[in-house]
N, C-alpha and C positions, 0 to 999 in steps of 0.2 A: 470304713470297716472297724470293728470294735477292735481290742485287743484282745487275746486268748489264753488263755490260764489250761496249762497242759500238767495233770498231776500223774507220775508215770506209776503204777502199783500203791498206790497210795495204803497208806496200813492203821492208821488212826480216823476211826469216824469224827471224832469232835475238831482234830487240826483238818478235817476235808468240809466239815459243817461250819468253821470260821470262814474258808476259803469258797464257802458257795454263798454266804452273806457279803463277803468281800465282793464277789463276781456282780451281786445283784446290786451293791452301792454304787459299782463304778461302771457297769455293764458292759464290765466282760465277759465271754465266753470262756463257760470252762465245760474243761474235756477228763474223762477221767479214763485210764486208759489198763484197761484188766490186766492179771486177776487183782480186784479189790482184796485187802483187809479186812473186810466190811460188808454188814449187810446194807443195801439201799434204804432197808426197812429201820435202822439202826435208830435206837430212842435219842444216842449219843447225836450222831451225825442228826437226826431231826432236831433235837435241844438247841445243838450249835449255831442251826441255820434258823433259827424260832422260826415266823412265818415266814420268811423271806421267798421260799423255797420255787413256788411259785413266779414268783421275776427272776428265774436262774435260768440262763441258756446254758442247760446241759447237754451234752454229749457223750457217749459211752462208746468205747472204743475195743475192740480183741488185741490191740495191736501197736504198734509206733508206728506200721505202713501204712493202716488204717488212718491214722490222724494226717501223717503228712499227704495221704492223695486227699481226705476232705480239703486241707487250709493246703493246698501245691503252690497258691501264691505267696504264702505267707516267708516272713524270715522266720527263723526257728535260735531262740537262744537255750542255750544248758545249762542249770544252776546248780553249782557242787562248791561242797569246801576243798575238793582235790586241787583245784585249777587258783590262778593266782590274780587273773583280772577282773578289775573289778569292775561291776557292773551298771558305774558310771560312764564308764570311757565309752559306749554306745548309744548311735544316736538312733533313737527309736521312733518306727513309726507306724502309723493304722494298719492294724492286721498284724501282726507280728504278735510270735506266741510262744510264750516264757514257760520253759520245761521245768519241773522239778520231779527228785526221784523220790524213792520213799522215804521213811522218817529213818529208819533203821540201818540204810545203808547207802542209799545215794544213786545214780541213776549210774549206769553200769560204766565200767573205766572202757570197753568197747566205743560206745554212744558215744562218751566225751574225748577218746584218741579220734573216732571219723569226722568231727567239730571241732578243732582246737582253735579254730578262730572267733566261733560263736559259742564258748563255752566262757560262763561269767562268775566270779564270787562274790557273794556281799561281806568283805572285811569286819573280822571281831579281831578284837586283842583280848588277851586274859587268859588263862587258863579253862576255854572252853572248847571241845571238840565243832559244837553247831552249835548252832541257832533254831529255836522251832518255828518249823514246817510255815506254820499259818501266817508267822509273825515276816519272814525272807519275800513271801509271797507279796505280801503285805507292802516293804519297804521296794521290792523289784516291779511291783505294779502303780506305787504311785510314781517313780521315778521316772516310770514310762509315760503314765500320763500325765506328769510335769511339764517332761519334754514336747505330748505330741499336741497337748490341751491349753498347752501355755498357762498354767496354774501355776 
């Protein structure tokens, strides 16, 4: 089973158009899960993904309950700068589907108090609030397939 790229409200077409080129390099599944930011139809979000768009498993979702009865087998991780672990200390494996919230605010403090075991961060130093969107996705989907690909 592939891995799955879960993006919760997502609000940027071009950080959702990196992350659907992202999906189709590594052939993940990604899920986008309403209400979008965005229209499907977006120049931005088409630009991001150039032709890619086409080898994207996507999925469009109403909902969080929607995603977890599709993937019920799956683990499910949370990605926020709220939380403190980081998201090396997990050993990931096929099927398994990496949440992120929106660019703006982060996937709800609800979500990540009913998860505190599976809610991860990817460490910055600096004086920076985050990191963008495409770029977390980016570093939390090869680390997964590091570990499950042996690369």
């Amino acid at each position: 089973m592939p891995l799955n790229i879960v993006l919760y409200q997502p609000e940027i077409a071009g950080n959702t158009g990196n992350i659907a080129r992202l999906s189709a390099a590594t052939e993940c599944r990604l899920h986008l899960v309403r209400p979008l930011g965005f229209s499907l139809s977006d120049r931005y979000l088409k630009r991001a993904g150039l032709d890619y768009w086409p080898h994207v498993k996507l999925t469009l979702h109403d909902c969080m309950n929607d995603v977890y009865s599709e993937l019920s087998g799956s683990r499910f991780f949370y990605f926020s700068t709220k939380v403190s672990r980081p998201y090396t200390q997990v050993q990931y494996q096929d099927g398994d589907a990496l949440v992120f919230g929106p660019e703006t605010r982060g996937l709800p403090e609800e979500l990540l108090a009913a998860h505190p075991d599976s809610s991860l961060t990817v460490p910055m130093f600096g004086e920076v609030r985050s990191l963008n969107l495409s770029t977390c996705v980016g570093i939390a989907v090869y680390e997964a397939l590091r570990q499950v690909r042996g690369f």
